[in-house]
Phi, psi and omega in degrees: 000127170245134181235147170243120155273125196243142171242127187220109185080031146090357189235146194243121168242161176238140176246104180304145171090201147278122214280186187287149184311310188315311180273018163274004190240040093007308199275166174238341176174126156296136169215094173245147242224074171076045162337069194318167180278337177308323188288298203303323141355279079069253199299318156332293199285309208263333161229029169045062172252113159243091199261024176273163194299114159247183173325131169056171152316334175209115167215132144310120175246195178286348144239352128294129180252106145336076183228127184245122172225189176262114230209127168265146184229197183230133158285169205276017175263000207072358194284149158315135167223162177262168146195141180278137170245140165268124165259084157309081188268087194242189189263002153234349160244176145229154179232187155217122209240112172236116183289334181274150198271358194244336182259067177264040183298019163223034176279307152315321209253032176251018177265000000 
C-alpha cells in the first residue's frame, strides 16, 4: 500500500496510491506499507528508490540517503510492537518503506 503526501497550493493532501506522473514532482513523502513487488516496480521505475537490504544500516546512492531501523509502534490492542523501517531520504522526497502489513507506524501522524 502506498498513500502519497502532496503539496498542492501551498495545502498537504494524502492521496492513496500514486498520482498521476505528471504530479510527481508534488509529492513530498511516500509512505509505503507491505509493498507489492508491482509498487516497488512503481517506485524503481518512476523514482529510482531501490530499497532493497543492502550492507549495514546507511547506505547511499547517487540520489538517495538509505537508513534502516527498528521502529516500536502501538498495535490496535494498544500493545507494542516492533518493525523495520526504510527512511528513503532525497533531496525533494522522502519515502518510508516498511515490509510487515501490521506495522504501520506512521499512520497518526499522516492524519
Amino acid at each position: 500500500m502506498i498513500r502519497s503526501v502532496i503539496k498542492i497550493a501551498e495545502q498537504l493532501s494524502i492521496v492513496p496510491g500514486l498520482p498521476q506522473v505528471e504530479h510527481d514532482h508534488k509529492i513530498l513523502w511516500l509512505d509505503v506499507n507491505a509493498p507489492t513487488e508491482d509498487e516497488m516496480m512503481h517506485l524503481r521505475e518512476r523514482f529510482a528508490i531501490d530499497a532493497k537490504p543492502q550492507g549495514g544500516s546507511v547506505v547511499e546512492d547517487a540520489r538517495y540517503l538509505y537508513m534502516r531501523a527498528r521502529l516500536i509502534a502501538l498495535d490496535s490492542k494498544g500493545m507494542p510492537i516492533f518493525g523495520s523501517v526504510t527512511f528513503v531520504l532525497g533531496d525533494h522526497l522522502v519515502a518510508t518503506i516498511c515490509e510487515q502489513p501490521d506495522f504501520q507506524p506512521f499512520t497518526i501522524a499522516l492524519q
